[in-house]
Backbone as CSV, one residue per row, in Angstrom:
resi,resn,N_x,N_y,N_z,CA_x,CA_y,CA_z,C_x,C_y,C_z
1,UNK,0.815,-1.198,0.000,0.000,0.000,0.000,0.861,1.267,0.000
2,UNK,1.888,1.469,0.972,2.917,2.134,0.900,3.260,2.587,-0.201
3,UNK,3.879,1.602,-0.693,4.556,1.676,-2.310,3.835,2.482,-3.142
4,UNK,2.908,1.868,-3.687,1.563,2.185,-4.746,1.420,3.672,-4.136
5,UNK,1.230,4.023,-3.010,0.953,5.642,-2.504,2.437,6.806,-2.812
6,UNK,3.154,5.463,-2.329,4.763,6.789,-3.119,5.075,6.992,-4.795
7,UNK,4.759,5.400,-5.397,4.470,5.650,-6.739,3.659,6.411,-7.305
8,UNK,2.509,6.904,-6.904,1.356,7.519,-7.257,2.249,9.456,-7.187
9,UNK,2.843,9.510,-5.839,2.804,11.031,-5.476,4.194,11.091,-6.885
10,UNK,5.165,10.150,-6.972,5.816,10.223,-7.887,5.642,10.916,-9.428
11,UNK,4.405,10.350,-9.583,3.744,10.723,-11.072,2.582,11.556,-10.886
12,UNK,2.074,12.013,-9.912,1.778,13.425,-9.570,2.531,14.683,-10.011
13,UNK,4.089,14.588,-9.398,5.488,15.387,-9.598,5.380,15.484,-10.772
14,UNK,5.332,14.340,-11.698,6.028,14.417,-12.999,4.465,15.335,-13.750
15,UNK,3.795,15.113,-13.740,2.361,15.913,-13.935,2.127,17.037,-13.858
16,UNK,2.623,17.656,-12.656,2.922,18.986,-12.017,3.706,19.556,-13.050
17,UNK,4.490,18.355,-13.518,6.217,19.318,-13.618,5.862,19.466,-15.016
18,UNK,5.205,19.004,-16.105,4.372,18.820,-17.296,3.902,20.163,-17.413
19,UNK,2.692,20.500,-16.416,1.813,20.952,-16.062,2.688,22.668,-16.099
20,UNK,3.775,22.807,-15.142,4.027,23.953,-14.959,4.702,24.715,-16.304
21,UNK,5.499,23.437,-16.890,6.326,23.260,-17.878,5.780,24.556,-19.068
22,UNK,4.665,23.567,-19.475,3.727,24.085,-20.121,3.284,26.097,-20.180
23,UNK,2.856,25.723,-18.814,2.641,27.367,-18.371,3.562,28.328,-18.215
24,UNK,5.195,27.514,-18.374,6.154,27.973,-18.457,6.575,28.993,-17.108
25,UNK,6.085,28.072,-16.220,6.275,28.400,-14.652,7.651,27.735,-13.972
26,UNK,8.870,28.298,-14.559,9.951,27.272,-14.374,10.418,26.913,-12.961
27,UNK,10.068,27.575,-12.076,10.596,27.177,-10.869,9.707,26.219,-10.255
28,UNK,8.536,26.223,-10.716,7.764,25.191,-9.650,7.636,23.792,-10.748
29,UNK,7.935,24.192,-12.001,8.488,22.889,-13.228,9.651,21.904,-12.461
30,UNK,11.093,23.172,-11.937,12.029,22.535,-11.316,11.988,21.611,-10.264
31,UNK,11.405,22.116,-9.039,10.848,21.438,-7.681,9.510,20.448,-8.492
32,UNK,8.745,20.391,-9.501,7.930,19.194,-9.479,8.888,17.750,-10.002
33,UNK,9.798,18.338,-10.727,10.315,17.228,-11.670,10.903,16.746,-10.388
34,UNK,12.247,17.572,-9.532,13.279,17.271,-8.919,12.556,16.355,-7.842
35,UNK,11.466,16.438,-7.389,10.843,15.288,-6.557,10.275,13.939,-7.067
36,UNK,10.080,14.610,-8.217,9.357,12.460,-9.542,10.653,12.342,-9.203
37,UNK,11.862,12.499,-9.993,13.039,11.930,-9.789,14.334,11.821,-8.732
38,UNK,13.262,11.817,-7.816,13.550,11.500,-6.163,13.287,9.991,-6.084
39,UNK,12.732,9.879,-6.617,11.639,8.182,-6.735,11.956,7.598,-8.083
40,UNK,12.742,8.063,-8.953,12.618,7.471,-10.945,14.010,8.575,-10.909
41,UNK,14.770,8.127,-10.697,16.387,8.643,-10.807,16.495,8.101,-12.362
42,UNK,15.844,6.995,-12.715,15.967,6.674,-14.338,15.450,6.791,-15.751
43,UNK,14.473,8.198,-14.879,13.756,8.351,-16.034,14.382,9.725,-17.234
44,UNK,15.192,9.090,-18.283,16.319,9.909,-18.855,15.138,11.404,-19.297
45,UNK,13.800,11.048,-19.785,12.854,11.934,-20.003,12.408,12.685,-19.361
46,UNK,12.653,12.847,-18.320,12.419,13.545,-16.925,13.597,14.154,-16.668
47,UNK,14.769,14.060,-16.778,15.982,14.367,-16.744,16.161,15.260,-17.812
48,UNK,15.769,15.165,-19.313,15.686,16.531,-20.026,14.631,17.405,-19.723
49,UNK,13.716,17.277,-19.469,12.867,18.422,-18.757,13.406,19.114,-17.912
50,UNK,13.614,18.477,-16.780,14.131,18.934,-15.616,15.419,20.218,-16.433
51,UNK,16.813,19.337,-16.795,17.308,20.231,-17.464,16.973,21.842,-18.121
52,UNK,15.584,20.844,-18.916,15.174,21.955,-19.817,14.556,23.659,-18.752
53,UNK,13.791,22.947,-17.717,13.019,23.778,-16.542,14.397,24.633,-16.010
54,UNK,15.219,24.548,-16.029,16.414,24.485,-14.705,16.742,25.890,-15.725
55,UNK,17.188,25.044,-17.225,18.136,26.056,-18.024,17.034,27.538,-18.395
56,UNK,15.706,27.493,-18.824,15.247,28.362,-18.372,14.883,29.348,-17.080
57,UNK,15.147,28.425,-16.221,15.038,29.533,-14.484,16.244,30.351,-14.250
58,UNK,17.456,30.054,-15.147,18.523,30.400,-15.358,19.809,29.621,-14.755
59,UNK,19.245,28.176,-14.202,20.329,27.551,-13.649,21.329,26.735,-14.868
60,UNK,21.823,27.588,-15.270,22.914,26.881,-16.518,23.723,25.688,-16.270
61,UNK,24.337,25.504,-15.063,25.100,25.005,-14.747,24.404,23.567,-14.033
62,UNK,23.713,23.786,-13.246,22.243,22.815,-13.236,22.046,22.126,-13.885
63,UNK,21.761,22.957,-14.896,21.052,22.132,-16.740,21.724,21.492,-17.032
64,UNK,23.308,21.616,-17.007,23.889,21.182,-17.624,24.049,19.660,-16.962
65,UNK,24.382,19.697,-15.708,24.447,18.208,-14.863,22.992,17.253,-15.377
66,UNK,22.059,17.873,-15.338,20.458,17.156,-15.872,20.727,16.502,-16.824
67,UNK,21.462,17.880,-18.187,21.730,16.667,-19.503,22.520,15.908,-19.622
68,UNK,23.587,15.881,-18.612,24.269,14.682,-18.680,23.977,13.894,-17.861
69,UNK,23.098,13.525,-16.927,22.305,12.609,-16.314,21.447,11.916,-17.555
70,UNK,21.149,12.571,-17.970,20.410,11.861,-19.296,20.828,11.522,-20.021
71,UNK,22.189,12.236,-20.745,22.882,11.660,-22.000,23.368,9.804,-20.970
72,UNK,23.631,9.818,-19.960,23.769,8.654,-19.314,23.078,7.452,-19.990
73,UNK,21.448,7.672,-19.133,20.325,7.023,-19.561,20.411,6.835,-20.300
74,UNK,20.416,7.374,-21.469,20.204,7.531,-22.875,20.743,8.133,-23.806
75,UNK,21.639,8.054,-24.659,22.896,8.594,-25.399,22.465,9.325,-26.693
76,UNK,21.501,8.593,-27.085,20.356,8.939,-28.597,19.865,9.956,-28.433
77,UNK,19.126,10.371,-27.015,17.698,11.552,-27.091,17.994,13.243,-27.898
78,UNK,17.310,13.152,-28.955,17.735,14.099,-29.748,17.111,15.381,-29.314
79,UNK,15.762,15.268,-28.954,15.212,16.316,-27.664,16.583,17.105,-26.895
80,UNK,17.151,16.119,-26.097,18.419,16.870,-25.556,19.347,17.372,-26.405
81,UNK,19.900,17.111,-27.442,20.619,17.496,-27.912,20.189,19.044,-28.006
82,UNK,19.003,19.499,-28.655,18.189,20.395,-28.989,18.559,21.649,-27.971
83,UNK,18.091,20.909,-26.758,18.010,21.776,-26.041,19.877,21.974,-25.189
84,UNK,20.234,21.016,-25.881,22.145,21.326,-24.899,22.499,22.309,-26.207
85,UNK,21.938,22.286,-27.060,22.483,23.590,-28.620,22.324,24.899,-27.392
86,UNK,20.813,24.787,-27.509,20.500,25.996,-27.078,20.887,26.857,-25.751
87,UNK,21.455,25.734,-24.812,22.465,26.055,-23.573,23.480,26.146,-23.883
88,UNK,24.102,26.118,-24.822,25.433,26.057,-25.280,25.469,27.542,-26.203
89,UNK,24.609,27.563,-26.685,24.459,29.571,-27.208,23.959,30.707,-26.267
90,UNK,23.044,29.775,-25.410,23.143,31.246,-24.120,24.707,31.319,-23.295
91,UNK,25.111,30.427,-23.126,26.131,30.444,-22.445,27.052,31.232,-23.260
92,UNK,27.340,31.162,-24.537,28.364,31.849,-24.915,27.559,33.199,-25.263
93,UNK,26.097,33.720,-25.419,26.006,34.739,-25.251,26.254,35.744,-23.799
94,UNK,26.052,34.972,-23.057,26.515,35.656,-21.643,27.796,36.140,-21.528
95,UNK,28.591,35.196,-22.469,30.376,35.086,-22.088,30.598,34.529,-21.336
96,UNK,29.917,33.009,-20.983,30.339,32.568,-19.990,31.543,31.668,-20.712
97,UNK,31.251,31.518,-21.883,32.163,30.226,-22.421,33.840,30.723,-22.386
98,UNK,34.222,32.054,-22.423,35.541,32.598,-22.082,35.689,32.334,-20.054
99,UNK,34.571,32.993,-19.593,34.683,33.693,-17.867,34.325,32.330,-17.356
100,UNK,34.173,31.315,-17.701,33.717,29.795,-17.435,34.441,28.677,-17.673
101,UNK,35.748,28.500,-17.747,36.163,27.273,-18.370,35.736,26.189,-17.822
102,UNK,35.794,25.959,-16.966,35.900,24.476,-16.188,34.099,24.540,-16.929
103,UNK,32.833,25.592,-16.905,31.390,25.509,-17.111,31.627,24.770,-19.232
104,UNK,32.552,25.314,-19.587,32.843,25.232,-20.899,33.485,23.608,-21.115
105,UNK,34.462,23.099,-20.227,35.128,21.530,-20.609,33.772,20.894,-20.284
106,UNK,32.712,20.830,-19.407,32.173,19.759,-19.154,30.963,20.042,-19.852
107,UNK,30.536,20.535,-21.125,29.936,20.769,-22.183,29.595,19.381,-23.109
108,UNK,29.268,18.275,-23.056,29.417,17.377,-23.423,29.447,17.751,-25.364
109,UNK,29.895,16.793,-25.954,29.509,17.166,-27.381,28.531,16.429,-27.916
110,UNK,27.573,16.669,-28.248,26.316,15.235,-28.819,26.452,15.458,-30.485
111,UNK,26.387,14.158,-31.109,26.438,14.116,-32.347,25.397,15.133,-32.680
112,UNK,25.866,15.771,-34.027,24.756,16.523,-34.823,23.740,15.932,-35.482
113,UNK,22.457,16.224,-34.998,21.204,15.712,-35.762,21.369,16.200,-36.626
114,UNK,20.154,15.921,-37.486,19.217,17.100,-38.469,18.675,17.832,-37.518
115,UNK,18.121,17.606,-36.969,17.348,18.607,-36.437,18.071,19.667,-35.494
116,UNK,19.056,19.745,-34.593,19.736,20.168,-34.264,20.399,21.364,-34.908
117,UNK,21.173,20.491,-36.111,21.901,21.403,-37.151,20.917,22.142,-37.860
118,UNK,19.489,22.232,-37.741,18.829,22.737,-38.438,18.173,23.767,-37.478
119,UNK,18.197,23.289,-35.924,17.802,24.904,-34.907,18.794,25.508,-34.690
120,UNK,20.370,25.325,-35.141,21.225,26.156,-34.756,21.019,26.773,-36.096
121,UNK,20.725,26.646,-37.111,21.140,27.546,-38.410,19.499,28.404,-38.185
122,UNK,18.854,27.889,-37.934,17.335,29.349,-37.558,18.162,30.013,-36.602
123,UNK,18.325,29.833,-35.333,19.015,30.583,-34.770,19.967,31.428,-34.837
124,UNK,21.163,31.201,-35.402,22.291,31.944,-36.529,21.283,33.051,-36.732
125,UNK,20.283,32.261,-38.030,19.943,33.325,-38.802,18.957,34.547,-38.175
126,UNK,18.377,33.940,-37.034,17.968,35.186,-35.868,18.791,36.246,-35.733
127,UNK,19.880,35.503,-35.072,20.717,36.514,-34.465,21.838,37.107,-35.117
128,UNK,21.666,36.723,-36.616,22.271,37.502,-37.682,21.308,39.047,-38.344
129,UNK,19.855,38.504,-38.055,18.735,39.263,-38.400,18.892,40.108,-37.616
130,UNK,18.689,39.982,-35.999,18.563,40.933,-34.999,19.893,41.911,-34.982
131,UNK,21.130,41.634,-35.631,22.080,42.041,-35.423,22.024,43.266,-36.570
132,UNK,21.573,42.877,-37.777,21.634,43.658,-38.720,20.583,44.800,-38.809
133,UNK,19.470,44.586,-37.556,18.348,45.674,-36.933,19.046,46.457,-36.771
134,UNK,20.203,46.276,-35.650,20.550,47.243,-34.590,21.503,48.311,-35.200
């Protein structure tokens, strides 16, 4: 009975963390996930969220431990990749990738998707656009 009641509040968390995700409520995204995977340390899909929640609340460095908790799990998930692009261009827009080394070596490298190579070149071309506004 126990069990079944901690499994249950487990996937509550992950629901929540869906839930906030969505509404793009990142801090209470962070604390829903970080408690499912209090209980499901293996769920690599929960582990890019989480990431994903973290790297928007602004915990970069956070995020970054999440996606490699996941690249663990799971070496393929192209979802992550996606989203380690996109931590990997805020970071060097901040300048952290110079004022950061040690944040910069443990950058994992994930093979290039298509899809990947195809949100970094929209992106480029954003911030080639926005550049040529100013």
């Amino acid at each position: 009975m126990l069990r079944r009641y901690r499994k249950s509040r487990a996937r509550f968390w992950r629901a929540e963390g869906d839930r906030a995700r969505d509404a793009r409520e990142w801090s209470v995204a962070v604390e829903a996930y970080r408690r499912h995977l209090e209980r499901f340390d293996d769920d690599a899909a929960i582990w890019v969220q989480y990431g994903h929640a973290l790297k928007e609340a602004g915990r970069l460095a956070d995020a970054l431990d999440a996606y490699q908790k996941s690249a663990l799990l799971d070496p393929d998930d192209e979802d992550r990749d996606l989203h380690l692009s996109v931590l990997r261009q805020r970071i060097s827009e901040l300048g952290l990738a110079e004022d950061s080394e040690g944040l910069q070596r443990k950058l994992p490298q994930p093979p290039r998707s298509e899809r990947v190579t195809a949100a970094a070149e929209v992106s480029d071309r954003g911030l080639l656009a926005e550049r040529l506004r100013s």
